[in-house]
Each structure stands twice: as structure tokens, then as C-alpha cells.
TORTORBA-420719 format. One record per residue (C-alpha): chain; residue in three letters; x, y, z. Coordinates in steps of 0.2 Angstrom, whole numbers, plus 2048, in hexadecimal, padded with zeros to 3 digits. Example, Ala and Ser with C-alpha at 12.3 -4.5 7.8 and 13.67 -1.06 7.14 Angstrom:
<nodes>
+------+-------+-----+-----+-----+
| zafi | marvo |   X |   Y |   Z |
+------+-------+-----+-----+-----+
|    A |   ALA | 83E | 7EA | 827 |
|    A |   SER | 844 | 7FB | 824 |
+------+-------+-----+-----+-----+
</nodes>
This chain:
<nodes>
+------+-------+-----+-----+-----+
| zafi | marvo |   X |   Y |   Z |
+------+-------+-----+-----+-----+
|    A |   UNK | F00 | FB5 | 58B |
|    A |   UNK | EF5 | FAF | 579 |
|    A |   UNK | EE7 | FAA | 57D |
|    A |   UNK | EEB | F9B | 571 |
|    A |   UNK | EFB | F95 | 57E |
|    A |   UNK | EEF | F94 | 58C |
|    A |   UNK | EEE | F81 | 593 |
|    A |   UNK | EDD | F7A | 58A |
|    A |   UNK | ED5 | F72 | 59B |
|    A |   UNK | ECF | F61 | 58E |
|    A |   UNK | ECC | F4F | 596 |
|    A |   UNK | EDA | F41 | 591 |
|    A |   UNK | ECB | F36 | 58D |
|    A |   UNK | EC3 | F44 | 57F |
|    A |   UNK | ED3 | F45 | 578 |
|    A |   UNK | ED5 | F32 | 575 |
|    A |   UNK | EC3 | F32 | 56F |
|    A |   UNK | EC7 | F3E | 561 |
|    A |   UNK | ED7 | F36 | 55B |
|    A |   UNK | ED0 | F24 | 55B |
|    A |   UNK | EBE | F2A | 552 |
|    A |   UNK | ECA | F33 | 543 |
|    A |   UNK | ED4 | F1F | 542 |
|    A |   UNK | EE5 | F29 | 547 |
|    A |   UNK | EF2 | F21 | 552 |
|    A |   UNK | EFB | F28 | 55F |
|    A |   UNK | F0D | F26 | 555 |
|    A |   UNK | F04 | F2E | 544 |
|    A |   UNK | EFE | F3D | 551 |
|    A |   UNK | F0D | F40 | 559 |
|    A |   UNK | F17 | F45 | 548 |
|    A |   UNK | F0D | F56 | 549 |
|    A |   UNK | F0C | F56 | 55C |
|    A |   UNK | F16 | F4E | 565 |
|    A |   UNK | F12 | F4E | 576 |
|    A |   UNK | EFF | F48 | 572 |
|    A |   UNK | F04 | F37 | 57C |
|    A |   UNK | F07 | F41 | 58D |
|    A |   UNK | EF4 | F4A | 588 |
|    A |   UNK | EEB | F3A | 589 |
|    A |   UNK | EF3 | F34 | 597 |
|    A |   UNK | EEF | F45 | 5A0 |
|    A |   UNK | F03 | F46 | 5A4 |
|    A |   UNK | F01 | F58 | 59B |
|    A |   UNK | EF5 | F61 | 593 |
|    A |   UNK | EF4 | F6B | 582 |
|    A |   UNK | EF2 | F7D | 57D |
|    A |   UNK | EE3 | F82 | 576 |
|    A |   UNK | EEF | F87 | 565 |
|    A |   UNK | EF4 | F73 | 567 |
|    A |   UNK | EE0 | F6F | 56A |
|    A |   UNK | EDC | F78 | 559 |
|    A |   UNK | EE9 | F6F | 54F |
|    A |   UNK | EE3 | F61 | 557 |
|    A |   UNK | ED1 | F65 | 551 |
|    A |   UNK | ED7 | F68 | 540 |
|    A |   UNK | EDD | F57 | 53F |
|    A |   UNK | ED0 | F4D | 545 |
|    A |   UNK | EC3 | F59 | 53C |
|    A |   UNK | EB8 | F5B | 54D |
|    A |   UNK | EB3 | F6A | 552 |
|    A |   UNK | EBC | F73 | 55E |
|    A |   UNK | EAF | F72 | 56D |
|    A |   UNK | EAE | F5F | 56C |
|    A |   UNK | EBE | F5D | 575 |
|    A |   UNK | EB5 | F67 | 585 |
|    A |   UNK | EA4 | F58 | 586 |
|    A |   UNK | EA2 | F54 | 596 |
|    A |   UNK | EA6 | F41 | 58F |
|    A |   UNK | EAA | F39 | 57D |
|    A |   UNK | E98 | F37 | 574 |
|    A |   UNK | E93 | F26 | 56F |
|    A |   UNK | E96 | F25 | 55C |
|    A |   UNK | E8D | F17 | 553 |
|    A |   UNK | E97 | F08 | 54D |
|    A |   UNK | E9E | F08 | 53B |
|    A |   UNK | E93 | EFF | 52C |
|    A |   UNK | E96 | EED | 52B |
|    A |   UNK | EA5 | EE9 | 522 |
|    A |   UNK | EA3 | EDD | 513 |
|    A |   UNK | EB3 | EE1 | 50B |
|    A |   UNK | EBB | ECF | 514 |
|    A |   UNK | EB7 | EBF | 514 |
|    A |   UNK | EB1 | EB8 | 524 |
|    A |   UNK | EBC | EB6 | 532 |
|    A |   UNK | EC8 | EC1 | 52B |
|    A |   UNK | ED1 | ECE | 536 |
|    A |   UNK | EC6 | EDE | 536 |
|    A |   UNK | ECF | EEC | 52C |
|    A |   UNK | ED1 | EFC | 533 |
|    A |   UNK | EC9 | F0A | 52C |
|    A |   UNK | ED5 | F19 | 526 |
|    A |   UNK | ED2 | F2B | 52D |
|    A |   UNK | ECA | F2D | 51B |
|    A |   UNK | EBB | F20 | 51D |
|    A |   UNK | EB8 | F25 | 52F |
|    A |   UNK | EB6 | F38 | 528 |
|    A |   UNK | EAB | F33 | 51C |
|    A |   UNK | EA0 | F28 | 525 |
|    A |   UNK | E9D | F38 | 533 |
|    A |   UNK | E9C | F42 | 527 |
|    A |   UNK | E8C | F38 | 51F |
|    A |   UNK | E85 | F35 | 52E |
|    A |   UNK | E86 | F46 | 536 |
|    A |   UNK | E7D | F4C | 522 |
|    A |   UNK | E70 | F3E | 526 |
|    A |   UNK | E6A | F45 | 534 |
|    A |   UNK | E6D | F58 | 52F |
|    A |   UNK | E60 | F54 | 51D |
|    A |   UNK | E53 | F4E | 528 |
|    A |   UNK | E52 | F5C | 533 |
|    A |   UNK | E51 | F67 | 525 |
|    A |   UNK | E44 | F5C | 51D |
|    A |   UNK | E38 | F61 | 52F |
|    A |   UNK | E3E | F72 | 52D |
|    A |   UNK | E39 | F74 | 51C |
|    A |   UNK | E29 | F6A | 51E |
|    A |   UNK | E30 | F5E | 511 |
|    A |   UNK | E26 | F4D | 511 |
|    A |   UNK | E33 | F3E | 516 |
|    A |   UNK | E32 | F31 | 509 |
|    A |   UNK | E2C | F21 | 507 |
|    A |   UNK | E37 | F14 | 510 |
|    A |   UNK | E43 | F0A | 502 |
|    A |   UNK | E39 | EFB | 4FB |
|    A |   UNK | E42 | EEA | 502 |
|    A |   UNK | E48 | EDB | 4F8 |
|    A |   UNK | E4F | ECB | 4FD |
|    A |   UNK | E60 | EC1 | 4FE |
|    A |   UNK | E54 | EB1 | 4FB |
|    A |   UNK | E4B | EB8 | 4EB |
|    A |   UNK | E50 | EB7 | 4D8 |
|    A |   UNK | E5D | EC7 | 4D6 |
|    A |   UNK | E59 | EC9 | 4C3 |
|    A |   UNK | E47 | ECC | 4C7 |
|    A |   UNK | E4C | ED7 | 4D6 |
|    A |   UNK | E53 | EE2 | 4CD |
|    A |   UNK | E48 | EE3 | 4BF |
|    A |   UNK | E3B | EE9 | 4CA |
|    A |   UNK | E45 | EF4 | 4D2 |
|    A |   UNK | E49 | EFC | 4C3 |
|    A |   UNK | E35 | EFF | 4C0 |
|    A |   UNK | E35 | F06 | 4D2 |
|    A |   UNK | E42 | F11 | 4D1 |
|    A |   UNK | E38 | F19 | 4BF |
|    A |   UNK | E49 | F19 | 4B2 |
|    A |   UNK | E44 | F11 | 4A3 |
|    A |   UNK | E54 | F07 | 497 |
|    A |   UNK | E51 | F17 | 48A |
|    A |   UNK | E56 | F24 | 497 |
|    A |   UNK | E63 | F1A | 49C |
|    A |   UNK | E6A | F1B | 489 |
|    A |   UNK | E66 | F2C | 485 |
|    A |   UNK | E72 | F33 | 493 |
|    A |   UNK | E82 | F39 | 48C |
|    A |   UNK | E8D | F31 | 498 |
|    A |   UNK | E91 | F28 | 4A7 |
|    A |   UNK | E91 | F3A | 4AF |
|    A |   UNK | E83 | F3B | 4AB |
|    A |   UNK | E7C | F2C | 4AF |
|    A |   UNK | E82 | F2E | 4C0 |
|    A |   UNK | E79 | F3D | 4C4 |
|    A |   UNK | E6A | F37 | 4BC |
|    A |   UNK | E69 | F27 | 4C7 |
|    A |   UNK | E6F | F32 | 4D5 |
|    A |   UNK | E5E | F3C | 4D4 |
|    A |   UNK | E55 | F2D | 4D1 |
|    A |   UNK | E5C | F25 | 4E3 |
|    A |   UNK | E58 | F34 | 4EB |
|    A |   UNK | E48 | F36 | 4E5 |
|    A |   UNK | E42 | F25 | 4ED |
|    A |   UNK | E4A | F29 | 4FF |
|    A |   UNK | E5B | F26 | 4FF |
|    A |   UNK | E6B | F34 | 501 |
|    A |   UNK | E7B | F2F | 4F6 |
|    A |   UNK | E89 | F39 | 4FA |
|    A |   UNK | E9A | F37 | 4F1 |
|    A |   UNK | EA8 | F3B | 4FE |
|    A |   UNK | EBA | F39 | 4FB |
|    A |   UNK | EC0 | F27 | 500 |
|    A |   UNK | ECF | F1D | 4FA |
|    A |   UNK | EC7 | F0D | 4EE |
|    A |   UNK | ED3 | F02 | 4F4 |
|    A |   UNK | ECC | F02 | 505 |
|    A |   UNK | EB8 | F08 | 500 |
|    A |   UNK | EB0 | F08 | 4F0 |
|    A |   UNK | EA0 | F0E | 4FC |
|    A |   UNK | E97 | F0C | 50A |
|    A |   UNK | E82 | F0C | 50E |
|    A |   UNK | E7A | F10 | 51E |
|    A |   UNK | E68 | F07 | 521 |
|    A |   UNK | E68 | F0F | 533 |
|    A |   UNK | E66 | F1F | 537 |
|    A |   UNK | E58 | F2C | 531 |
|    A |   UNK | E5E | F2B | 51F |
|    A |   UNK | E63 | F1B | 516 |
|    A |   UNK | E74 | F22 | 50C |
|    A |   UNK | E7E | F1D | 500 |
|    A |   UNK | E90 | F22 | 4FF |
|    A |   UNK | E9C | F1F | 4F1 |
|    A |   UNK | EAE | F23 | 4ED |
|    A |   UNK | EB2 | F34 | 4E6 |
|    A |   UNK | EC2 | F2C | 4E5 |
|    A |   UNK | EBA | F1F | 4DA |
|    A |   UNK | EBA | F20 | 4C4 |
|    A |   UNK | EA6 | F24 | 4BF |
|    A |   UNK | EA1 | F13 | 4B9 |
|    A |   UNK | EA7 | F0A | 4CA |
|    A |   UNK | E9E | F18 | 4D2 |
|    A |   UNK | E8C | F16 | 4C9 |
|    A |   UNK | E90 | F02 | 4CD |
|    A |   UNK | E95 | F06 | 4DF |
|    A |   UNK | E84 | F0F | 4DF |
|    A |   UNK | E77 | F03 | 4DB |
|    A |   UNK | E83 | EF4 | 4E6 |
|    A |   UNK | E80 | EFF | 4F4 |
|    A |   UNK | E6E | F01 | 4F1 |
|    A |   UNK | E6D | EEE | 4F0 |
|    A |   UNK | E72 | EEE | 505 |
|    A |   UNK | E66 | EFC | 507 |
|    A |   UNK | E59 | EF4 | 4FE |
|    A |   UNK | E60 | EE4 | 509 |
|    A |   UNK | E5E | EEF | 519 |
|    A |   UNK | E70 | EEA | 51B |
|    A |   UNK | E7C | EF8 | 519 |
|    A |   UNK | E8E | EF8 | 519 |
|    A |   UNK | E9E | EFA | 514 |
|    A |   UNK | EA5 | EF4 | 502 |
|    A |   UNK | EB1 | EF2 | 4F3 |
|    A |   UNK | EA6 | EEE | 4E5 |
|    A |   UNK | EAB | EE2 | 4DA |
|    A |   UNK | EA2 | EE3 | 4C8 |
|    A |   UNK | EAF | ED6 | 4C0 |
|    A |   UNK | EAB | EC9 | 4D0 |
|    A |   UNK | EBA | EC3 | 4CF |
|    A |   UNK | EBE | EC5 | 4DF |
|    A |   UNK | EAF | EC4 | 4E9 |
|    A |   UNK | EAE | EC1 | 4FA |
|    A |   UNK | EA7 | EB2 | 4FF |
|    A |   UNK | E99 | EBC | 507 |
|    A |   UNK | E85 | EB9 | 500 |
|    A |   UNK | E82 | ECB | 503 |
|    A |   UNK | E8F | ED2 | 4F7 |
|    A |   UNK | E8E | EC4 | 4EA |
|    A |   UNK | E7B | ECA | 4E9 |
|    A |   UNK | E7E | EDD | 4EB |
|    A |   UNK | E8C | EDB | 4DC |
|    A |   UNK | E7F | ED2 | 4D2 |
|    A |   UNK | E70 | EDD | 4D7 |
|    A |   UNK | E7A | EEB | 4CF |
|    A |   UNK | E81 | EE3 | 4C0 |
|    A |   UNK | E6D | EDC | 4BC |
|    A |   UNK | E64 | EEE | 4C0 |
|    A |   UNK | E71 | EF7 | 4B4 |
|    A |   UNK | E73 | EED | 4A8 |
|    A |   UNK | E62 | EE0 | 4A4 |
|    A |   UNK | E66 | ED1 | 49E |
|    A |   UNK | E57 | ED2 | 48F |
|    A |   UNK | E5F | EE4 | 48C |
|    A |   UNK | E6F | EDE | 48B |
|    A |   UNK | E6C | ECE | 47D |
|    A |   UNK | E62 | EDB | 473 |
|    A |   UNK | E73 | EE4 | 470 |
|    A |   UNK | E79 | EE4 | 45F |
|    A |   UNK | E8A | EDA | 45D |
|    A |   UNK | E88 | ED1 | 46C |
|    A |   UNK | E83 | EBF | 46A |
|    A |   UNK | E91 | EBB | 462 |
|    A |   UNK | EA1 | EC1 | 469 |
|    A |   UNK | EAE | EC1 | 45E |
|    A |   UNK | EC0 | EB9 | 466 |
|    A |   UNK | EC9 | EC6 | 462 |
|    A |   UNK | ED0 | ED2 | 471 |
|    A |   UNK | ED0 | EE0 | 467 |
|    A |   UNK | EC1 | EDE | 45F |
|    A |   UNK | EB7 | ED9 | 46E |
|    A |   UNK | EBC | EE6 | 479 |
|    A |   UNK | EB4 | EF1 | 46D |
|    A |   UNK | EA5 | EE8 | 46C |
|    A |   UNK | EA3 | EEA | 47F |
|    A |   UNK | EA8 | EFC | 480 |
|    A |   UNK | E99 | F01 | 473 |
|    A |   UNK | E8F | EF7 | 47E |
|    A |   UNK | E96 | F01 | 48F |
|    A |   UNK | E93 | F0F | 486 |
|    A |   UNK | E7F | F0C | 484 |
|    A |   UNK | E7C | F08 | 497 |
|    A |   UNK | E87 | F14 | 49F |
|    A |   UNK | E91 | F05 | 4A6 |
|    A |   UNK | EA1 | F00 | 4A9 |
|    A |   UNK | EA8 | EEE | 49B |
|    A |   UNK | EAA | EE5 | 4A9 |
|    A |   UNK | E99 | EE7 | 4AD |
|    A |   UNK | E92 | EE1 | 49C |
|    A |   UNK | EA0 | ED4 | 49D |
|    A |   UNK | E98 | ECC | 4AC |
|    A |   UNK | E88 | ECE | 4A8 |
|    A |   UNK | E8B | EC4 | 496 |
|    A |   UNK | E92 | EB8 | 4A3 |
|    A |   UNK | E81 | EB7 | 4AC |
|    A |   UNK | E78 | EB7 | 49A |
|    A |   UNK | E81 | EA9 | 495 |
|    A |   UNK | E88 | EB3 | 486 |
|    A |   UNK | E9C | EAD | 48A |
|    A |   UNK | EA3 | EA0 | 495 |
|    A |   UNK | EAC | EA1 | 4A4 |
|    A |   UNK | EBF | E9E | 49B |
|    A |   UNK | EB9 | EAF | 490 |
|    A |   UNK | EB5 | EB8 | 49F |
|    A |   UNK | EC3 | EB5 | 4A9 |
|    A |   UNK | ECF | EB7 | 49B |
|    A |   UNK | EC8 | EC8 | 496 |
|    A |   UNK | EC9 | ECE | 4A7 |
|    A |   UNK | EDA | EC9 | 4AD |
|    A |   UNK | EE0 | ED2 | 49A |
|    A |   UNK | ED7 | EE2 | 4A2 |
|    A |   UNK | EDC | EDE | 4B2 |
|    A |   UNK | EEE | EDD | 4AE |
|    A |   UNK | EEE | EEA | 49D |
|    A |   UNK | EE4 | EF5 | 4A8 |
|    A |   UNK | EE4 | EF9 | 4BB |
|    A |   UNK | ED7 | F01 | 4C2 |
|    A |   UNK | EDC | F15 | 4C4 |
|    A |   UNK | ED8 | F1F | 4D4 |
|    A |   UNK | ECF | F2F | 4CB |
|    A |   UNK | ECE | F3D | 4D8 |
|    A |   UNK | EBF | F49 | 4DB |
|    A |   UNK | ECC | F57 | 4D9 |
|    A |   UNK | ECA | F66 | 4CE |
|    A |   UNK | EB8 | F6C | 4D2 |
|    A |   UNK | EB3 | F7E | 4D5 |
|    A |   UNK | EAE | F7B | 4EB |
|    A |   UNK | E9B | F81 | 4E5 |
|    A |   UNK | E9C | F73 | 4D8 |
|    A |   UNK | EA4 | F67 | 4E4 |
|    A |   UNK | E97 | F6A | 4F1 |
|    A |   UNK | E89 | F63 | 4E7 |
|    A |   UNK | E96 | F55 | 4E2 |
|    A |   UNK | E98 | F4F | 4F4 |
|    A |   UNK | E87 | F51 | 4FC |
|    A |   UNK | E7B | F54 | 4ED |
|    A |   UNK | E6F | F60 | 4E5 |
|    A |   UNK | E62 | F5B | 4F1 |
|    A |   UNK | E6B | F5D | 502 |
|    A |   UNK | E73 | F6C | 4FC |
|    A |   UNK | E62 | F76 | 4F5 |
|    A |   UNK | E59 | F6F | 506 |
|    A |   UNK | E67 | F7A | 50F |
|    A |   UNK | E66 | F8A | 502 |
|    A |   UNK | E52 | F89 | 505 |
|    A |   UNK | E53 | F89 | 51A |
|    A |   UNK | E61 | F98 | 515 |
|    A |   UNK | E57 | FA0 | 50D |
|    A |   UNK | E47 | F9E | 517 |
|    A |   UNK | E51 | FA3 | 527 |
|    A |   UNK | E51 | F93 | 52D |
|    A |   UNK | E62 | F90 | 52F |
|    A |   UNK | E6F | F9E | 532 |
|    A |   UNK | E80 | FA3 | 525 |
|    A |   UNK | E88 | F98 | 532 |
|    A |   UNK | E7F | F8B | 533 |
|    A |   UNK | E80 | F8C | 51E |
|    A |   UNK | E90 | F8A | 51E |
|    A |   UNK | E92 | F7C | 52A |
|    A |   UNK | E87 | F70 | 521 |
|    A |   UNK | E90 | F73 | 511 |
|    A |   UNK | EA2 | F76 | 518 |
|    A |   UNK | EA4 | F84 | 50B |
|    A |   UNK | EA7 | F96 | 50D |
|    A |   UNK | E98 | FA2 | 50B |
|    A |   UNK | EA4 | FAB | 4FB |
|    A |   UNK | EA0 | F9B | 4F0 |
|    A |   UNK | E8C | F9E | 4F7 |
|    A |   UNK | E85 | FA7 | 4E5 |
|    A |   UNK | E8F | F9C | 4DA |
|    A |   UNK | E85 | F8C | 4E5 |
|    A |   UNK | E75 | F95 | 4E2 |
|    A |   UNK | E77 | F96 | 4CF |
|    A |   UNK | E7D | F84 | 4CE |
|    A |   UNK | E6D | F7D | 4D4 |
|    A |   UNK | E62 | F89 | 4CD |
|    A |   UNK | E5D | F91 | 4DD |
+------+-------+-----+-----+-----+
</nodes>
């Protein structure tokens, strides 16, 4: 007999655990394995082949389905995608992934910070729902050390992102970009835990991801993390204070209002769509942000009026939808960095390289294959 067709001796309740925890259904489950019903009700029980395609599928590792009981996950992020006293939403086996996935690298970047001897940061300064946005921000910005000149000599919003990326990290804070479909996540921003972290869509197109950035900074900054879709064009905005002011505190620390009226071209808006458009793509351009950032925030300058606004946006909105842009493509070294960043990622290549940490235990925290292990040490210069 296999090994792999022995009976795998699990508890019913593990198994439930598992499926439930990866936002899978019974129905959606039982197209691979049908019989996974009758496991959770301890009718039958499966092999340990069955057990591993099981494991593959929730991504848990093997041994956790042999706990003496299910572990006590924390609660998902607040969700302020709904208005209140909506239906909660449920979260898709892609979110849920995601959000372990942060959690369990949260946890593993400070334990190699006190193996390293790496000093923790600073806690993140603290602003207030109650306090004028524009000036919020504006401080923030002189906290966080980028001046308006770096921000316009970057070559791109690629740039830009990675630029802000080191920035947010530098101050005490982990950004990760993890795939997540945008229609149901933009991001998401953990104030618990070891690490305040920042999550955005990989899934997401770079401007929304530098805007999804900074509104998740605003609930860190908040001490109230959570669950969004980012709205820059605030169209549809909840009718929650929190995301109205994390919408705005992104839109004011990326593009300041004096910074934005000492644009060239932009006082006068010409009524042209043709003509407009370009005006606000040079504009774009120069910040690293997205037109309907700078159209909002001409809105907030008092540069347009609200019929402009929504005119300009709806043309977008309907000329214009919003793309899914996928993360795909990347080398895995490259895509390494992408997902969990040069500073996780050189933490865990210095505890390698130190003996801290075994080949293993490398390959774990990065969930690449030691082959790809020199092309990751050239990449971030190690």
C-alpha cells in the first residue's frame, strides 16, 4: 500500500477550519473532491494524497490539519467598502490569502528585526478625523522627508511608487503588494499587530496603487485600519467620515493644493475636452498622479465647478473603464521584491547569510525556490 492511500487520522472540526479560513464553500470544494462533505461530518475520512490536495488548495501547510484544535485567527480588518448597515460582503479566497499572508510577514520581519539586532522604529505619528486635512497632510509630508522637487524629478509613477514605498517603510510601516482582485480590494492596512502594514492591489493599475498607498496610510496614521476601495474621483464615496478623510488625506499629501495652483495652464481650464485632458495629463505627469486626482483636487482648489467635475469624470468614466492590470510577467527573484519589498526581503538574505535562519527557513519566508537565490542577491545588491 502508498503511503499516500493510508486514511489521514484529521479531526472533522480542522478540516472545516481550513476550508472556511481560505472563504471556500463546501459545493466550490466538492468539484475537486467530492466526498469532502462526509470528511467534515466525520462520516469518512480522507487519504493523506486527498489531505495534500486539500492543503494545496487552501495553502496551509500540511501539519496544520493534525493541531490538536483550530487556532484562533484574528478577525479580518474593518471593512469600509459599504455603507453602514449594509450586508457584510464576503471576502474571496484571494483577500483571505492575502491578508494571512501579511499577517504571518508582519510577525516574521519583526522577529528578524530582534534577530538582526535591528532597532524597531518610531511608532507612526497620529493625526486626527477632527483636525483640518489639508494641513494634516502637509505636515505629513515634512515628516515623511520627500520634498515637491523629488517628487517631479522621478521618471514615472513606477518610480514614484517605489520611491514612496521606501519613504513609508523608513518611518515604521511594511507595504506589501499582494495580488487581489480591485473590484472587491483596492487595499487594506493593519494598525494591529507588531507592524502597522499597508497592502495594495498588485492587481491594481500604478496610479491607483500610489493612491491606495497614502489612503491607507491615512487609517494607519488614523490608528484605524481596514479594508477599502479607494475612491480618488469621490464619486462614490461611502457615506463613511473615515474614507471621505482617507480619500482626501491622499489626494492633499500627493498633490498640495499651493503646488498644484503654481502649475502652468491651470488656472484657466480651457472647455474643450480634448484640450483639457491634455492639460491635466501634463499636469499627472509632473506629480506622479493619476487625472482624476488632479481633477478633484482642482475641485477642492476651487479651480472648476462641480458641473465640470462631474462631466469630466462621467466622459472618463464611460470612454474609459478602469482596467484590471496584472502583476504577471516578472522574473520570481523580481516578483519577490515586488510582493514583500527590498526590506523584508534583504532582512531575510542577511539572517541567511549570518546563519540565522536555515535554506529552508529562506525559502519559506519568500515562497521561492533556492535556484532563483543569486539572481535575488544581485537584485538587491546584497
Amino acid at each position: 500500500m502508498s503511503p499516500r492511500s493510508i486514511v489521514a487520522e484529521v479531526k472533522p472540526e480542522l478540516l472545516r477550519w481550513a476550508r472556511e479560513t481560505a472563504g471556500l464553500g463546501v459545493t466550490e470544494v466538492a468539484r475537486r473532491l467530492s466526498k469532502v462533505d462526509r470528511w467534515e461530518q466525520g462520516i469518512e475520512r480522507p487519504t493523506v494524497r486527498q489531505l495534500e490536495t486539500l492543503s494545496d488548495l487552501y495553502k496551509r501547510p500540511l501539519a496544520s490539519f493534525f493541531l490538536p484544535t483550530p487556532p484562533i485567527e484574528p478577525p479580518p480588518p474593518n471593512d469600509f467598502r459599504d455603507l453602514p448597515g449594509d450586508k457584510p460582503r464576503m471576502l474571496s479566497k484571494k483577500v483571505r490569502l492575502a491578508m494571512r499572508k501579511a499577517r504571518r510577514t508582519q510577525r516574521l520581519y519583526v522577529e528578524l528585526n530582534e534577530e538582526l539586532a535591528i532597532a524597531r522604529p518610531p511608532s507612526l505619528p497620529q493625526i486626527s478625523l477632527s483636525g483640518e486635512v489639508e494641513t494634516q497632510a502637509i505636515d505629513f509630508r515634512r515628516f515623511i522627508g520627500i520634498s515637491l522637487q523629488e517628487q517631479f524629478a522621478w521618471a514615472d509613477a513606477y518610480e514614484a511608487f517605489r520611491r514612496w514605498r521606501i519613504a513609508t517603510e523608513a518611518i515604521g510601516a511594511l507595504v506589501l503588494q499582494l495580488n487581489m482582485p480591485v473590484i472587491e480590494a483596492r487595499g487594506f492596512s493593519l494598525s494591529e499587530g507588531p507592524i502597522p502594514t499597508i497592502v495594495v492591489s498588485s492587481s491594481d493599475a500604478i496610479h491607483g496603487r500610489i493612491f491606495t498607498l497614502f489612503h491607507e496610510l491615512g487609517h494607519l496614521l488614523l490608528n484605524s485600519g481596514g479594508i477599502c476601495i479607494p475612491d480618488p474621483t469621490g464619486l462614490a464615496e461611502p457615506n463613511q467620515q473615515v474614507e471621505q478623510f482617507c480619500n482626501h488625506f491622499a489626494g492633499a499629501f500627493l498633490v498640495p493644493l499651493d503646488a498644484l495652483r503654481s502649475q502652468p495652464n491651470l488656472n484657466q481650464l480651457p472647455s474643450a475636452p480634448q484640450e483639457l485632458d491634455e492639460r491635466l495629463e501634463r499636469a499627472a505627469r509632473a506629480f506622479k498622479a493619476s487625472r482624476q486626482v488632479i481633477l478633484r483636487r482642482l475641485l477642492v482648489a476651487g479651480v472648476i465647478r462641480g458641473e465640470l467635475f462631474r462631466h469630466t469624470m462621467n466622459r472618463w468614466l464611460s470612454s474609459e473603464p478602469p482596467p484590471e492590470r496584472g502583476g504577471g510577467g516578472q522574473r520570481p527573484a523580481a516578483k519577490v521584491i515586488s510582493q514583500l519589498g527590498a526590506g523584508f526581503v534583504s532582512r531575510v538574505l542577511e539572517a541567511h547569510g549570518r546563519g540565522l535562519i536555515t535554506s529552508g527557513d529562506l525559502a519559506d519566508y519568500l515562497s521561492l525556490n533556492l535556484k532563483h537565490l543569486p539572481a535575488l542577491n544581485k537584485l538587491v545588491g546584497a
